[in-house]
Backbone as CSV, one residue per row, in Angstrom:
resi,resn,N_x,N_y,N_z,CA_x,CA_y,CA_z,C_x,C_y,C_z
1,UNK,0.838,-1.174,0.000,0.000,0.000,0.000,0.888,1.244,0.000
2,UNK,0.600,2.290,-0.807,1.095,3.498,-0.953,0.802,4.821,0.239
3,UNK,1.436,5.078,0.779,1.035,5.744,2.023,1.603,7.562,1.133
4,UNK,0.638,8.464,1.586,1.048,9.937,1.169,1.095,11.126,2.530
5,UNK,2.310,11.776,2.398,2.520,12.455,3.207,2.652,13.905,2.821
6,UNK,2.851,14.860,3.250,2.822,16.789,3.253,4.017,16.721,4.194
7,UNK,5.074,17.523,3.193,5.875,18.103,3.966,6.021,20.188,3.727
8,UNK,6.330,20.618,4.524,7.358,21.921,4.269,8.706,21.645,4.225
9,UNK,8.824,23.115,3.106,10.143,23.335,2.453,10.302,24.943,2.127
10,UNK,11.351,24.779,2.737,12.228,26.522,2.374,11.868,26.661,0.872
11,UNK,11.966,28.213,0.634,12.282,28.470,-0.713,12.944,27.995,-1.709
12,UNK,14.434,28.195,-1.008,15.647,27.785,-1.462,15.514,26.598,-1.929
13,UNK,15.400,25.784,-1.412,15.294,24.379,-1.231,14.254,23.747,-2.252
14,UNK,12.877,24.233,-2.156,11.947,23.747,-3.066,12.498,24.281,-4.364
15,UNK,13.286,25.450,-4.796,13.746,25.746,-6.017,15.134,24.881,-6.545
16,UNK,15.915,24.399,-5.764,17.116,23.755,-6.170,16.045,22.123,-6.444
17,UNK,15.371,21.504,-5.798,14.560,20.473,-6.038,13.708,20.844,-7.589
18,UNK,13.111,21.666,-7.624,12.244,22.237,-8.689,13.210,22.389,-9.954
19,UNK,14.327,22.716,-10.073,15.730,23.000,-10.865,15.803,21.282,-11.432
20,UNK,16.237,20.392,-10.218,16.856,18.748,-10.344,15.729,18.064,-11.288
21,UNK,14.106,18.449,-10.627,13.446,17.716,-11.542,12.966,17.603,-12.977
22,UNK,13.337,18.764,-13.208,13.409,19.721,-14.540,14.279,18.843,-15.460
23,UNK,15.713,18.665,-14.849,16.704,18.074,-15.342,16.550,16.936,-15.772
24,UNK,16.144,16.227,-14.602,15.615,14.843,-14.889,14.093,14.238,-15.766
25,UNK,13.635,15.604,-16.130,12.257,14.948,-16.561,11.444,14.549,-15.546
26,UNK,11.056,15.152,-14.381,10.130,13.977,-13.633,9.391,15.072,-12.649
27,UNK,8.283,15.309,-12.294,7.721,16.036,-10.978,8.564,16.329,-10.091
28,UNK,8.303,16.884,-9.334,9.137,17.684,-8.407,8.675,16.436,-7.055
29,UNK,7.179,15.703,-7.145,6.896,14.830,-5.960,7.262,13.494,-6.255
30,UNK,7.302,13.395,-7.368,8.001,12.161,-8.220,9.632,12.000,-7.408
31,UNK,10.591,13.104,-8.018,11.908,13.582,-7.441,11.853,12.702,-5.910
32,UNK,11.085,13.725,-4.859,11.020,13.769,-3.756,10.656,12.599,-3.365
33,UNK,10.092,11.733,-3.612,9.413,10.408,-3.386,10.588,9.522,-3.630
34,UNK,11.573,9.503,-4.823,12.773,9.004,-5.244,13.320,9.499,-4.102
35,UNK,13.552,10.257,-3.843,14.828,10.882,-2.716,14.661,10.001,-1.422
36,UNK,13.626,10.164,-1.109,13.064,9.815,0.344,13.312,7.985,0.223
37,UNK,12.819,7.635,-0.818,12.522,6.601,-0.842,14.195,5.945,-0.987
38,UNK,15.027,6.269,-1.812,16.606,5.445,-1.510,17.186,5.684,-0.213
39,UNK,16.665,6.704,0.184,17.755,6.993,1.448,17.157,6.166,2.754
40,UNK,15.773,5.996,2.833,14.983,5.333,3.400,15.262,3.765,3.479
41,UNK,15.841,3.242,2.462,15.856,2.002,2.195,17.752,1.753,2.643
42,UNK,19.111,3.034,2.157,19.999,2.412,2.596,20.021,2.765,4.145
43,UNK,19.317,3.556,4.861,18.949,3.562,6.319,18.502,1.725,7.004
44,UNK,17.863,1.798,6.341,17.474,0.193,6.838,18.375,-0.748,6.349
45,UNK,19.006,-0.668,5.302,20.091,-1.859,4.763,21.180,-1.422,6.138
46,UNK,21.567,-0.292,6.857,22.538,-0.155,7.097,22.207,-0.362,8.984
47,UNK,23.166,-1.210,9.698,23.070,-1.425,11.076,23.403,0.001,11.514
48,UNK,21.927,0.150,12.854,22.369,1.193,13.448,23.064,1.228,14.739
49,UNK,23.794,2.135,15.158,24.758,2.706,16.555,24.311,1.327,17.391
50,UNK,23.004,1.620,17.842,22.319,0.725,18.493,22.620,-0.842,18.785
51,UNK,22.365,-1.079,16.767,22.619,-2.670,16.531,23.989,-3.570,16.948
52,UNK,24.713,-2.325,17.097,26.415,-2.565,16.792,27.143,-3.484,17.700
């Protein structure tokens, strides 16, 4: 199941994102969904402090 979330974002920030997706051909929530979603996944591939 696809879960959807709302975030805030600086100016700055939503324009350097808004710039990348441009580049890439793809939405700006598309982008953001990619972003979230690899870093999300090597977070969990990776043992934390905790696990150690």
């Amino acid at each position: 199941m696809t879960k959807r979330l709302t975030i805030s974002i600086e100016d700055d920030v939503y324009d350097v994102l808004e710039k990348w997706a441009d580049e890439e051909v793809r939405t700006l929530a598309n982008l953001a969904a990619a972003i979230v979603t690899i870093e999300a996944r090597k977070r969990a591939a990776t043992p934390s402090e905790d696990t150690k």
